[in-house]
C-alpha positions, -999 to +999 in steps of 0.1 A: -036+025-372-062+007-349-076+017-319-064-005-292-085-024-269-081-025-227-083-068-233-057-067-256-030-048-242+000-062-222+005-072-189+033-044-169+052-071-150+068-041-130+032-040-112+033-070-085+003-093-087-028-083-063-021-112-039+015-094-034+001-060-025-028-075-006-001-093+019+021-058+022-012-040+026-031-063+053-008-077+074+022-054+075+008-021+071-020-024+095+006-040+122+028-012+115+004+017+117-016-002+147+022-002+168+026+034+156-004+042+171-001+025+204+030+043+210+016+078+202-008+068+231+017+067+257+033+101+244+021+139+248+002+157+226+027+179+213+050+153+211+030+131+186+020+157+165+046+152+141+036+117+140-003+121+137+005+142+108+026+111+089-003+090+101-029+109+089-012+110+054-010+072+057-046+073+062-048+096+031-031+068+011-048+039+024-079+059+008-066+064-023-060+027-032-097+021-024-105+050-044-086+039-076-103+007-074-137+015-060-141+053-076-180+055-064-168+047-022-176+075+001-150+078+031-160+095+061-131+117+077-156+131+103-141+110+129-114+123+151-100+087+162-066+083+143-071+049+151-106+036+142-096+062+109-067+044+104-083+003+106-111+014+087-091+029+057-068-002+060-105-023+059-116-007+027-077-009+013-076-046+021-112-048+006-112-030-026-079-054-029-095-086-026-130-076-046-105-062-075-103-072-114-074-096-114-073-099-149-069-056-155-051-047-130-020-051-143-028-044-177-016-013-193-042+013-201-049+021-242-026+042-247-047+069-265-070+069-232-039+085-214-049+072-183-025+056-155-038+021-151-055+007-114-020-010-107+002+017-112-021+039-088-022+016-062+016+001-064+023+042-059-003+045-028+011+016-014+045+028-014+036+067-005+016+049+026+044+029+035+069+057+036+046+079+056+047+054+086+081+050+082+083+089+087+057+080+117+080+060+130+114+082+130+091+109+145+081+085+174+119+073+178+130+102+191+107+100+223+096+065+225+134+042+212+118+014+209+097+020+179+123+011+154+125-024+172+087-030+177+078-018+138+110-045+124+083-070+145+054-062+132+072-059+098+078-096+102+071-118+074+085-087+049+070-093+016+092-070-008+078-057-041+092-084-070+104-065-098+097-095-121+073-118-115+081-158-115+067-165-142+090-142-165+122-151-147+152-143-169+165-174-195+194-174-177+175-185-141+157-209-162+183-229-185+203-235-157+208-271-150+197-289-120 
């Protein structure tokens, strides 16, 4: 038995493509969190708490994908602002997504390295993120209504997570006449 090679292993089409997580991670997540965050501003301290601390986890998250694909990045949680906190870890997010390996991230790690591979990591961030300002937002709902309303906006052009990629559509999708 061989030893097997990072290059040579397969593709996991169950991890989306970089492009895919880039637009959930730019665009929707950062319009999500900045709405969240505008709305905590209008409410009392006590009030938000609940939602700072989903924030704040979001935060944590947005981190992580930048640290599992830039491990040497230094992020400073000295600042207080939820907000600049919040754009800045969805700066180095977006970032660390568009200055990634395309060609590894999606390939599965050897398996007698017994390491997760960078897409796994980040596909799980991105999701933990996502649910945490979801959780933001049912905290905020239940002093500000119209959360739920303003986040379905900024959710606007939803990019859901393919489970397949196009180009390993079923033979079925593909045989079928036109």
């Amino acid at each position: 038995m061989s030893i097997e090679q990072f290059g040579r292993t397969e593709e996991m089409r169950h991890i989306p493509t970089v492009e895919v997580i880039l637009k959930r991670v730019d665009p929707i997540l950062r319009n999500i969190g900045e709405v969240l965050l505008a709305s905590l501003s209008s409410l009392e301290e006590e009030a938000a708490a609940p939602a700072r601390l989903h924030i704040e986890r979001a935060i944590h998250w947005l981190e992580a994908i930048d640290a599992a694909l830039r491990p040497r990045q230094h992020v400073d949680a000295s600042d207080k602002d939820l907000a600049r906190r919040f754009k800045a870890a969805a700066d180095h997010a977006s970032q660390a997504l568009t200055s990634c390996d395309r060609s590894g991230f999606r390939k599965r790690s050897p398996f007698h390295l017994f390491e997760r591979s960078k897409g796994e990591c980040v596909v799980a961030a991105v999701a933990a993120a996502e649910h945490e300002l979801n959780q933001a937002a049912d905290a905020v709902s239940t002093h500000a209504p119209d959360v739920h309303h303003k986040v379905a906006n900024a959710r606007h052009p939803m990019v859901p997570f393919p489970t397949i990629d196009e180009k390993y559509r079923t033979r079925a999708e593909v045989s079928k006449p036109s």
